[in-house]
C-alpha positions as protocol buffer text, in pm:
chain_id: "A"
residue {
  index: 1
  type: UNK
  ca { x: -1812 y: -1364 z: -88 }
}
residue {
  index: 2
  type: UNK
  ca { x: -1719 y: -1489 z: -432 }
}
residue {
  index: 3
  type: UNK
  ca { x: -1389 y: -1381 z: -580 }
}
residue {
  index: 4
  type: UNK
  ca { x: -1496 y: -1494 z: -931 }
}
residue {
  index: 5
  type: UNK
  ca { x: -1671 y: -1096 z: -1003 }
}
residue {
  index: 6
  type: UNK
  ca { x: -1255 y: -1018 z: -967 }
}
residue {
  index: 7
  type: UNK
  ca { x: -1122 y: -1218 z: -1269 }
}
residue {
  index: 8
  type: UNK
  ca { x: -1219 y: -1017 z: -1498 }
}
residue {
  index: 9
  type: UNK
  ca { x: -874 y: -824 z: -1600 }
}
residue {
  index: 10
  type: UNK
  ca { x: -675 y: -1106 z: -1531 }
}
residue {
  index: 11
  type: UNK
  ca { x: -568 y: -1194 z: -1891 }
}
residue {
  index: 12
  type: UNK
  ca { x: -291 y: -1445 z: -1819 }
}
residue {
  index: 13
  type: UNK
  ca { x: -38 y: -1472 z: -2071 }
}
residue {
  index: 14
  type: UNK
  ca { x: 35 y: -1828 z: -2111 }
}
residue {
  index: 15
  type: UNK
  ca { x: 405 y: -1793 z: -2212 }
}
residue {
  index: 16
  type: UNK
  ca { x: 467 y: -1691 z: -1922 }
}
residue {
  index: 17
  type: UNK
  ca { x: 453 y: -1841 z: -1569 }
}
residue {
  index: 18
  type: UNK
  ca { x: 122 y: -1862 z: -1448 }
}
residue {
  index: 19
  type: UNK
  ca { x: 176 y: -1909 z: -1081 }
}
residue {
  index: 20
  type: UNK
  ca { x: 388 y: -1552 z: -1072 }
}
residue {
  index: 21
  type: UNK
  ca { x: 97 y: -1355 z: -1240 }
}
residue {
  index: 22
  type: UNK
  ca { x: -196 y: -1514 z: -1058 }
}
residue {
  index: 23
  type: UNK
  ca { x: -24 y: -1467 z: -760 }
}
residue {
  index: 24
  type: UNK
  ca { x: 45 y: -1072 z: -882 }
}
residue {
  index: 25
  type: UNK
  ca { x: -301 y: -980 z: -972 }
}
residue {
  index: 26
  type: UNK
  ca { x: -448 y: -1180 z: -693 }
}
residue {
  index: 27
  type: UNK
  ca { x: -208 y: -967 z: -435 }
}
residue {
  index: 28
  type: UNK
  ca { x: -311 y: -637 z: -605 }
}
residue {
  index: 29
  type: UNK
  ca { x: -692 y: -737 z: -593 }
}
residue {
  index: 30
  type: UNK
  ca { x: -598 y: -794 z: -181 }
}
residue {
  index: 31
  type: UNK
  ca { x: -360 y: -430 z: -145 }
}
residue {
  index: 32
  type: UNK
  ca { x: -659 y: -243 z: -324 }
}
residue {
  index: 33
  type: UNK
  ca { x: -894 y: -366 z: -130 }
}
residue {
  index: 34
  type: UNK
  ca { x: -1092 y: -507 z: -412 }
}
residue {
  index: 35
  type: UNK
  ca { x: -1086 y: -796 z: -262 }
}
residue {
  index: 36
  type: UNK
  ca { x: -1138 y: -801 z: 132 }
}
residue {
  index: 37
  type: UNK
  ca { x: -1054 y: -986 z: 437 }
}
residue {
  index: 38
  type: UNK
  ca { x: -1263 y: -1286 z: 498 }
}
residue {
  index: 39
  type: UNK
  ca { x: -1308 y: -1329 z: 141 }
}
residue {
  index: 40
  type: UNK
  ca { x: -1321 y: -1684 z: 75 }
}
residue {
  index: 41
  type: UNK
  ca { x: -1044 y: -1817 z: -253 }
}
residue {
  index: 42
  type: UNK
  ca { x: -1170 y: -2172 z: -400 }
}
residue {
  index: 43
  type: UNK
  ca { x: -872 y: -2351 z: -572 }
}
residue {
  index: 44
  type: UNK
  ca { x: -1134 y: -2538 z: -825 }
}
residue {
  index: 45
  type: UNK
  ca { x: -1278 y: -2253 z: -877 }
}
residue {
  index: 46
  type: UNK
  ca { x: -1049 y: -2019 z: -978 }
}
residue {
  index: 47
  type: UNK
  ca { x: -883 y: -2305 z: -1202 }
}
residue {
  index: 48
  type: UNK
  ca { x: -1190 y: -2363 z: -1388 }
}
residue {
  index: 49
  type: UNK
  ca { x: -1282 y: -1986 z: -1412 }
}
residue {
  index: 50
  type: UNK
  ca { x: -858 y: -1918 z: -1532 }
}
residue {
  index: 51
  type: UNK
  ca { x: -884 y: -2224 z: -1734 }
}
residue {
  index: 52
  type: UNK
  ca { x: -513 y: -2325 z: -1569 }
}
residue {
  index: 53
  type: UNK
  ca { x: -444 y: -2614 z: -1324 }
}
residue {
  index: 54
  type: UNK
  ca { x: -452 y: -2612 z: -956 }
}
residue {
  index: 55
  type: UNK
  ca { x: -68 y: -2628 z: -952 }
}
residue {
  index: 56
  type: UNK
  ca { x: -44 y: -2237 z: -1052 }
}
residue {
  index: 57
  type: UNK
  ca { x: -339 y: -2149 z: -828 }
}
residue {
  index: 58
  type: UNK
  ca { x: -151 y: -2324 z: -513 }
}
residue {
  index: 59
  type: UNK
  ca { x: 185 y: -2213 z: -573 }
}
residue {
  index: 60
  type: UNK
  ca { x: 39 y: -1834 z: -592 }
}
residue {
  index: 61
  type: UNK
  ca { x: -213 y: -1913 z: -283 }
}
residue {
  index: 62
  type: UNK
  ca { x: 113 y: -2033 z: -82 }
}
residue {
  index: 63
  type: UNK
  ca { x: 324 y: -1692 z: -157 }
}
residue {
  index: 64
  type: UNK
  ca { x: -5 y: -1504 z: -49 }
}
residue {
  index: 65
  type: UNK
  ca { x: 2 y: -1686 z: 262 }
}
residue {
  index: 66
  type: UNK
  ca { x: 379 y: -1602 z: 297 }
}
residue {
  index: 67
  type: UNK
  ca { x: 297 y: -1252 z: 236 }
}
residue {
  index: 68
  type: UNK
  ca { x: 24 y: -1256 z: 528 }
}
residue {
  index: 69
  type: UNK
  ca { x: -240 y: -1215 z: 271 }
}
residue {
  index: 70
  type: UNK
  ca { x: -419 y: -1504 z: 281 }
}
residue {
  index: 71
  type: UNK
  ca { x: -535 y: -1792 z: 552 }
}
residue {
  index: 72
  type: UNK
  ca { x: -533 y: -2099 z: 376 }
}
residue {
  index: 73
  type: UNK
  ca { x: -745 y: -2452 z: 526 }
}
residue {
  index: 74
  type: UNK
  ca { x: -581 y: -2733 z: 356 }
}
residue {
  index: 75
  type: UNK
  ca { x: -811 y: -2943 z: 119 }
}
residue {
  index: 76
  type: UNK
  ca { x: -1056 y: -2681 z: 151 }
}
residue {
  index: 77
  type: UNK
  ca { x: -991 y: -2316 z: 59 }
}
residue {
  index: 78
  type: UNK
  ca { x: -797 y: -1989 z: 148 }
}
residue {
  index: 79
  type: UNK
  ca { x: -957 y: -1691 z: 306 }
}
residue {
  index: 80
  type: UNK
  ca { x: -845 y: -1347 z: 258 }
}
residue {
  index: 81
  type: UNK
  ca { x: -686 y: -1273 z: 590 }
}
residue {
  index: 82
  type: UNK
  ca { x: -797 y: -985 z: 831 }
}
residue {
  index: 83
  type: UNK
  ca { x: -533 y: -681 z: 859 }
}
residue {
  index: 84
  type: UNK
  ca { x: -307 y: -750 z: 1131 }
}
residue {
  index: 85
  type: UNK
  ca { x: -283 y: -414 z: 1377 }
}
residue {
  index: 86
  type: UNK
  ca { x: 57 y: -513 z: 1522 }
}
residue {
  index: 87
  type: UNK
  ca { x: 214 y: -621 z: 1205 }
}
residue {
  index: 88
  type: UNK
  ca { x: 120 y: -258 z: 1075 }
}
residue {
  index: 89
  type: UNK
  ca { x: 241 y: -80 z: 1396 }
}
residue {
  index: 90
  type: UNK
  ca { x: 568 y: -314 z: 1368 }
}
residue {
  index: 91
  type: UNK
  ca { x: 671 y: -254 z: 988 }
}
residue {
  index: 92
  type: UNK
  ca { x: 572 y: 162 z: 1044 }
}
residue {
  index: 93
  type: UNK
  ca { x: 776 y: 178 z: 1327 }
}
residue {
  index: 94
  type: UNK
  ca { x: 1037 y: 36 z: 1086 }
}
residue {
  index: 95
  type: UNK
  ca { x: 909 y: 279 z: 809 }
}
residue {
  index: 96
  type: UNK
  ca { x: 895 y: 586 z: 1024 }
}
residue {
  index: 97
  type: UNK
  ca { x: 1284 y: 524 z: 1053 }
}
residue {
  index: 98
  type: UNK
  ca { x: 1392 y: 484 z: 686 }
}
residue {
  index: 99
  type: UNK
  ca { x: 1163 y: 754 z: 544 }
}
residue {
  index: 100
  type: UNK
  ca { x: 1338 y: 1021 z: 870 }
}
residue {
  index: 101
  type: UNK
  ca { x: 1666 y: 891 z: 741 }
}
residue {
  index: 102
  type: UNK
  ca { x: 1587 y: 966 z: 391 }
}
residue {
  index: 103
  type: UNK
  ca { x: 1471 y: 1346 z: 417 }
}
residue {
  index: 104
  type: UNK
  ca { x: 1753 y: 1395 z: 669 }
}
residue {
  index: 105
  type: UNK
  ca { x: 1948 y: 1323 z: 380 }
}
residue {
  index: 106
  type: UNK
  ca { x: 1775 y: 1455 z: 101 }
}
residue {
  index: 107
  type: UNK
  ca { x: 1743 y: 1818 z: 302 }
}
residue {
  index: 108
  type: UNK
  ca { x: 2149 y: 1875 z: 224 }
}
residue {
  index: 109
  type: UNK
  ca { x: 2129 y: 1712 z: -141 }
}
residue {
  index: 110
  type: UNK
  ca { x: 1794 y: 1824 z: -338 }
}
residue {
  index: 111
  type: UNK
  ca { x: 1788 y: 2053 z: -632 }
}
residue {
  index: 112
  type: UNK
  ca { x: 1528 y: 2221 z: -823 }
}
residue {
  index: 113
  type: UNK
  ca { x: 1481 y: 1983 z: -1075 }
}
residue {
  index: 114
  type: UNK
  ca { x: 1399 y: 1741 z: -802 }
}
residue {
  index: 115
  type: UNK
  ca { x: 1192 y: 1950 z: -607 }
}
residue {
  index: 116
  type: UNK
  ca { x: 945 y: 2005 z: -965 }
}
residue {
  index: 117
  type: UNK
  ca { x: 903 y: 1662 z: -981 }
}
residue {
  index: 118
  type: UNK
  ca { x: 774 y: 1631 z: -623 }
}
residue {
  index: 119
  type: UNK
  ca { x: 528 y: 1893 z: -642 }
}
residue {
  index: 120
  type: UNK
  ca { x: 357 y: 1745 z: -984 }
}
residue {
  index: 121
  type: UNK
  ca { x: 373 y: 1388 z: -824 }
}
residue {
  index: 122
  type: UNK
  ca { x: 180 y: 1572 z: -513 }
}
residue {
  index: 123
  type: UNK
  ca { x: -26 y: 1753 z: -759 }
}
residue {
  index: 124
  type: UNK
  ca { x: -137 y: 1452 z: -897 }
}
residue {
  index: 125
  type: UNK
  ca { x: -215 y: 1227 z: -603 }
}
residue {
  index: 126
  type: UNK
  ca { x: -376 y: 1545 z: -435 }
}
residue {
  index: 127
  type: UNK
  ca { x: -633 y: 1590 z: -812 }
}
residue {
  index: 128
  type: UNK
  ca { x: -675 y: 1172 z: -766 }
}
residue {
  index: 129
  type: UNK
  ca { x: -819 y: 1176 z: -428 }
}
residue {
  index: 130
  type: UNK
  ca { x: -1034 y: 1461 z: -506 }
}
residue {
  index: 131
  type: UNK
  ca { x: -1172 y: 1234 z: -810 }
}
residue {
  index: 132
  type: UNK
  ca { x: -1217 y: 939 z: -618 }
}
residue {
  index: 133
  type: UNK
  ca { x: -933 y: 764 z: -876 }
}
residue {
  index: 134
  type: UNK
  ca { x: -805 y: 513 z: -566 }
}
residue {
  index: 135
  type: UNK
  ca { x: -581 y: 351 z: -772 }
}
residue {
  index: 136
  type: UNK
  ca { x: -365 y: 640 z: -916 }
}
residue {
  index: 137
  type: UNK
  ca { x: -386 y: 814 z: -586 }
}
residue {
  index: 138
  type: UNK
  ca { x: -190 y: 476 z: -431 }
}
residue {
  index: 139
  type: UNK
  ca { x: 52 y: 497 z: -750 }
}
residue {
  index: 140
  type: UNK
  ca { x: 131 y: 862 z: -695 }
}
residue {
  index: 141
  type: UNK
  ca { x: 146 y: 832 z: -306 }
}
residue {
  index: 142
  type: UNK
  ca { x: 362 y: 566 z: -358 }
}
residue {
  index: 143
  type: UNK
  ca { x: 580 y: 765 z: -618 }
}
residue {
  index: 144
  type: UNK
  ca { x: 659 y: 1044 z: -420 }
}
residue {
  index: 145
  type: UNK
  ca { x: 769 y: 829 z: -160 }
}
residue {
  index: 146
  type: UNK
  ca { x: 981 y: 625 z: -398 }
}
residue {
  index: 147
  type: UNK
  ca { x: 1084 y: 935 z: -542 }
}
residue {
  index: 148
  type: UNK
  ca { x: 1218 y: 1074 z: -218 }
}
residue {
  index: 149
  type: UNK
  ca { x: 1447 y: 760 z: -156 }
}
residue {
  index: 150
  type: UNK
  ca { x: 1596 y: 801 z: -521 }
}
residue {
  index: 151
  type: UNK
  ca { x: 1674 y: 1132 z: -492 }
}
residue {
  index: 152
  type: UNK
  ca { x: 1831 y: 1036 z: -120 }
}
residue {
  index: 153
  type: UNK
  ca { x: 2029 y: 748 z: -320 }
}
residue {
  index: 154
  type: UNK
  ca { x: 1819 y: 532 z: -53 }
}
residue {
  index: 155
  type: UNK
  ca { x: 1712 y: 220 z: -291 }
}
residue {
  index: 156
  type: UNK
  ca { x: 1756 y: -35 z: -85 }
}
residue {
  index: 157
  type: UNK
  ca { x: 1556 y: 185 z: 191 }
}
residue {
  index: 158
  type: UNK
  ca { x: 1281 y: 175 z: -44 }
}
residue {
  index: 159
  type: UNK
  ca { x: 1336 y: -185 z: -144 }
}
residue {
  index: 160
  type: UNK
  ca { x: 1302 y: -260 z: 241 }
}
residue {
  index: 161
  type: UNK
  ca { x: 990 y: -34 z: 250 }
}
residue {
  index: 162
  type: UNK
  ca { x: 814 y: -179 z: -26 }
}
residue {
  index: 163
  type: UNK
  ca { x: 918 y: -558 z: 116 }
}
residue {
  index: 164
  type: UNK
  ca { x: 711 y: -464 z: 473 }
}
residue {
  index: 165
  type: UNK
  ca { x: 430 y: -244 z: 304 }
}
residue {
  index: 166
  type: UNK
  ca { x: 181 y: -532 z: 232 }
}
residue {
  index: 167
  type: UNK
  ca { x: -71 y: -476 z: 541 }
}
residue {
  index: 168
  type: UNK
  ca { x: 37 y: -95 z: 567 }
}
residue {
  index: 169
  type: UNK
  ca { x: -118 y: -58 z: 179 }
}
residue {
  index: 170
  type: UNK
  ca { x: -439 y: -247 z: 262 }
}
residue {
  index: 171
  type: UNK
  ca { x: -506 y: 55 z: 535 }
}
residue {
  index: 172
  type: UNK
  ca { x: -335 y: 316 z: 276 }
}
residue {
  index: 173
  type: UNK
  ca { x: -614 y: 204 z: -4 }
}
residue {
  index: 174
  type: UNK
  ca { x: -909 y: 234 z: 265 }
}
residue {
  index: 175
  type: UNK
  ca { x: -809 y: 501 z: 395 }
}
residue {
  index: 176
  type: UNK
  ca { x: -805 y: 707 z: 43 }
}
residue {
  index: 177
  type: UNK
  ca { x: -1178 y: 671 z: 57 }
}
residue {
  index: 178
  type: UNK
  ca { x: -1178 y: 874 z: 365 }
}
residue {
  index: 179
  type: UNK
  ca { x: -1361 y: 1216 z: 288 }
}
residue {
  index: 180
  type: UNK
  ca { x: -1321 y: 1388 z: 668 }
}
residue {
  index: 181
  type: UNK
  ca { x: -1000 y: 1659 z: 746 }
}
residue {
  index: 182
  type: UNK
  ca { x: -912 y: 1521 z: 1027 }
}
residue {
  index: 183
  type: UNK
  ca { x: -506 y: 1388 z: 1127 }
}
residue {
  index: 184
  type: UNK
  ca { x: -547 y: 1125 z: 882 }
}
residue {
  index: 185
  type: UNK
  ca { x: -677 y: 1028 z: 521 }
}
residue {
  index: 186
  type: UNK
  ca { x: -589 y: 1203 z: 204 }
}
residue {
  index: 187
  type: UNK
  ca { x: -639 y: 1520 z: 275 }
}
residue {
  index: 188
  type: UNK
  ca { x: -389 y: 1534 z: 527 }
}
residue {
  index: 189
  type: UNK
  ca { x: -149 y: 1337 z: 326 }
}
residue {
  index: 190
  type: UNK
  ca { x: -183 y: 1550 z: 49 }
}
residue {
  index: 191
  type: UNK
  ca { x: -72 y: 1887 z: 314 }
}
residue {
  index: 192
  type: UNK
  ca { x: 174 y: 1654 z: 481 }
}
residue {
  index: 193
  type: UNK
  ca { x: 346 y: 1593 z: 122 }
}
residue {
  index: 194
  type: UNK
  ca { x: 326 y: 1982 z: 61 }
}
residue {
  index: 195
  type: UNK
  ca { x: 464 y: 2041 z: 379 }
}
residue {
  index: 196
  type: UNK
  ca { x: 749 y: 1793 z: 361 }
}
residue {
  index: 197
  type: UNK
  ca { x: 863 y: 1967 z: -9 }
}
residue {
  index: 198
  type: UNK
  ca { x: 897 y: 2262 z: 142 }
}
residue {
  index: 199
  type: UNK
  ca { x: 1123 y: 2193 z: 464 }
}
residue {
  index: 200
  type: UNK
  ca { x: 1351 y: 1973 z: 278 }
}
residue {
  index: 201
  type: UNK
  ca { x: 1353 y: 2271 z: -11 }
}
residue {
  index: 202
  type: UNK
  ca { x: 1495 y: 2486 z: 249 }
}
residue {
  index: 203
  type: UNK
  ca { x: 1727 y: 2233 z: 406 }
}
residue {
  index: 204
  type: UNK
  ca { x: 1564 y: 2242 z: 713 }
}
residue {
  index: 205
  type: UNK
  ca { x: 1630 y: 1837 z: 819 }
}
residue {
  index: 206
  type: UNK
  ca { x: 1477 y: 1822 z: 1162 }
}
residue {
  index: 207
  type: UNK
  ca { x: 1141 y: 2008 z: 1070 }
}
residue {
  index: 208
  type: UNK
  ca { x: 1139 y: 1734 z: 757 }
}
residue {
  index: 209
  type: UNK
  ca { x: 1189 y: 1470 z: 978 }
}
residue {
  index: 210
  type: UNK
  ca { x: 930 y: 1547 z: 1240 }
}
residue {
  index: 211
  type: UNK
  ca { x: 678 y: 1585 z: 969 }
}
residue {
  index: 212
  type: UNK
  ca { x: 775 y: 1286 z: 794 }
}
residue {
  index: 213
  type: UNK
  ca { x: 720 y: 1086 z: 1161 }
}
residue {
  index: 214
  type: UNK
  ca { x: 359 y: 1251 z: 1181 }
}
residue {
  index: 215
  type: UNK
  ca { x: 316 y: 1198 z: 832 }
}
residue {
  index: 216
  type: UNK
  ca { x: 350 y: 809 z: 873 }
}
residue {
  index: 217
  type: UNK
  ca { x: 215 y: 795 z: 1198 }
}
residue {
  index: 218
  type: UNK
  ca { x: -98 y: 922 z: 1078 }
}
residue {
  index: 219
  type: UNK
  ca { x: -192 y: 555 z: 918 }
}
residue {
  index: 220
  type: UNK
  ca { x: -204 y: 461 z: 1276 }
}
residue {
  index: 221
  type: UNK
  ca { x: -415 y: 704 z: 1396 }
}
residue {
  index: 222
  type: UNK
  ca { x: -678 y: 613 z: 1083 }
}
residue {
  index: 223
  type: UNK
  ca { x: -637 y: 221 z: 1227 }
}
residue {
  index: 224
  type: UNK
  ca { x: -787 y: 361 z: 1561 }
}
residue {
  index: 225
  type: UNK
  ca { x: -1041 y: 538 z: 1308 }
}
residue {
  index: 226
  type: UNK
  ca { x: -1060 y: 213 z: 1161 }
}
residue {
  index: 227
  type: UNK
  ca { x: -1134 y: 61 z: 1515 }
}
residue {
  index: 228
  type: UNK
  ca { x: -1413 y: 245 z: 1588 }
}
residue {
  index: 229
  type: UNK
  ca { x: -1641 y: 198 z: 1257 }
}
residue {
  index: 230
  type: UNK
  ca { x: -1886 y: -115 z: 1268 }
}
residue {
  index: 231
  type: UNK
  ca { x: -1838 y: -157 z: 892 }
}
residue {
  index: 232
  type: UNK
  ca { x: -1450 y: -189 z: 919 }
}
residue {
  index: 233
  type: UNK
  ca { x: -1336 y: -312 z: 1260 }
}
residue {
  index: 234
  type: UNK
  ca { x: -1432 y: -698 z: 1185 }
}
residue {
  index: 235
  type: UNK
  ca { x: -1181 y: -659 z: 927 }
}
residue {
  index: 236
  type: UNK
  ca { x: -886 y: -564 z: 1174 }
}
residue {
  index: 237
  type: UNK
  ca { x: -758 y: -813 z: 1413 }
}
């Protein structure tokens, strides 16, 4: 699989570093999915296609690899790396306790104001699932999630979130695309988010926190989903 068709909307801006952006668009292309495991990445190529050296392309490939995006055979290419199960059961286990911490918090601090901006962010990812707008739906789900840990005065909880979310958003961007109401997918998100608003609205922490555990658990229950589908499990390892 080519990952030329991607390179479209890359629009480098040459007074700026190179490396950093290729490596940015190439790692959103990877988080949304648009470009998926066992995808193969040609150095020559994408220089020639970017019009840039290799130097850029390597030093972007090598943070990729960092990041546990990419699988790179020296002299030869990089593939697109399969999403790692126990890296995603390790970093939600790690989630699951931030986000608890945060709406343990936030149930004793929020105000109105705060609570109106949760319920439009939900409102929002809730009308982008429905409309199949993947992108926007991550972006909101994301928001509120940010927007919880701001109002909790968590920021480096989110900073730590968002440092361990690369193969937990691969999963989160498949699984938007998941149409069934089961304990997982959008849908349930969407409720969980309601749900979550409304516990924390009335200061009730430990209901908030045992529907913010379910709420993240639920990406592992959609990796045993995952697991099961002959279209999706080669991409899991």
């Amino acid at each position: 699989m080519s990952t030329l068709n991607y390179l479209k909307d890359f629009n480098l801006r040459r007074s700026l570093p190179l490396g950093k952006q290729i490596y940015e668009k190439l790692r959103d292309k990877i988080i949304y999915t648009e470009l998926f495991p066992l995808t193969e990445i040609y150095e020559s190529d994408l220089a020639k296609k970017l019009n840039v050296s290799r130097t850029p392309i390597r030093e972007a490939l090598k943070k990729l690899e960092n990041d546990g995006l990419v699988e790179t055979i020296p002299q030869v290419k990089s593939v697109v790396s399969k999403i790692n199960v126990k890296t995603i059961k390790e970093a939600n286990h790690v989630r699951s306790l931030l986000e608890t911490d945060i709406v343990n918090e936030l149930s004793n601090t929020i105000n109105q104001k705060q609570i109106k901006q949760l319920k439009v962010i939900n409102k929002n990812f809730k009308k982008s699932t429905k409309n199949n707008l993947y992108k926007k739906a991550y972006y909101y789900d994301n928001l509120f999630h940010q927007k919880l840990a701001i109002f909790s005065n968590k920021k480096l909880s989110w900073k730590i979130i968002s440092q361990i979310n690369s193969q937990i958003d691969r999963i989160r961007n498949i699984s938007y695309t998941h149409k069934g109401n089961n304990n997982f997918g959008p849908l349930e998100a969407g409720k969980d988010h309601d749900k979550i608003i409304h516990e924390i609205s009335n200061k009730n922490s430990k209901l908030a926190i045992k529907i913010m555990k379910k709420h993240v658990m639920s990406l592992e229950r959609y990796v045993i989903f995952i697991q099961q589908q002959k279209t999706l499990k080669n991409y899991l390892k």
